[in-house]
C-alpha positions in Angstrom: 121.2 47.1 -169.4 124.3 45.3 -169.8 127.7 46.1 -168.8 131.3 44.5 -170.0 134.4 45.0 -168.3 137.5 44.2 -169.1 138.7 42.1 -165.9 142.3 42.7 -166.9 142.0 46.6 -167.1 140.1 46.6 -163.9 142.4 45.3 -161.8 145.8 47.1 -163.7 142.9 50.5 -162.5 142.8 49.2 -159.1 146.7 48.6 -158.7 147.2 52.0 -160.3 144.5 53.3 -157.6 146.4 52.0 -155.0 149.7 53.4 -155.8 148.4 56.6 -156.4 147.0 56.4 -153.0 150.4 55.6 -151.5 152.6 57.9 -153.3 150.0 60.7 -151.8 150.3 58.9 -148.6 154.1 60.0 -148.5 154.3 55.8 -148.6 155.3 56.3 -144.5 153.0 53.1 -143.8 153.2 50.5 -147.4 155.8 47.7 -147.4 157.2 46.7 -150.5 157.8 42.9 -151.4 161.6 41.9 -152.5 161.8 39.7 -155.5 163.3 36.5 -155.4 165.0 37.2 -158.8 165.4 40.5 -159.8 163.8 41.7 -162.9 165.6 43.8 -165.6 164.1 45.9 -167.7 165.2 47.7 -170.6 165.5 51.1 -171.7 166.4 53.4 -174.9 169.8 54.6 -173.7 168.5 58.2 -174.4 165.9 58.2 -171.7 168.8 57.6 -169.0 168.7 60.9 -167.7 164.8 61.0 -167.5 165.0 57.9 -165.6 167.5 58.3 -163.1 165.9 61.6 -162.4 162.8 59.4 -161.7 164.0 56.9 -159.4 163.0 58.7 -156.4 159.7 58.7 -157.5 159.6 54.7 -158.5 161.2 54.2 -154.6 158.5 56.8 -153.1 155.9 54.2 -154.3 157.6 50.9 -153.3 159.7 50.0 -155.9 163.6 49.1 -155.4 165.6 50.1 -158.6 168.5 50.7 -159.8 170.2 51.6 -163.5 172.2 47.9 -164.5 174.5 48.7 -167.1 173.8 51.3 -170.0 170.1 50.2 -171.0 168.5 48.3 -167.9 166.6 48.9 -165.0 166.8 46.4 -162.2 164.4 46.1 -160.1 164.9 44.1 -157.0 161.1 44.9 -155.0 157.8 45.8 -155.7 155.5 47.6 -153.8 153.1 44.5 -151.7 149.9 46.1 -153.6 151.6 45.2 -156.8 150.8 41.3 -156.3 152.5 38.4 -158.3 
């Protein structure tokens, strides 16, 4: 037999794993990891609702953010299983 795996996919399943585990977890224990520079992300200015209405889930799991403006999303930490 041989088996391929896609290294890249295999450790974006891990991560996911992990914070899966820790938003079932209540996230009580994890630490999260502040950026040096905060990374912005953008948005279509139609999902702003959506999104604010998910940023206590995105801080349940580790994350720090925060709506920048009309079509960003700042984040300022990660959660520590999320890596470099």
């Amino acid at each position: 037999e041989l088996a391929l795996i896609d290294q890249h996919a295999a450790h974006e399943r891990i991560r996911f794993e992990k914070l899966k585990k820790r938003a079932s977890d209540r996230a009580e224990n994890g630490y999260s990891q502040s950026l040096l520079i905060p990374e912005a992300v953008a948005f279509l200015s139609e999902n702003r609702i959506r999104l604010e209405q998910r940023l206590p889930v995105l801080e349940k799991i580790g994350f720090e953010a925060e709506i920048f403006g009309d079509d960003k999303l700042l984040f300022r930490s990660v959660p520590s299983e999320w890596g470099n």
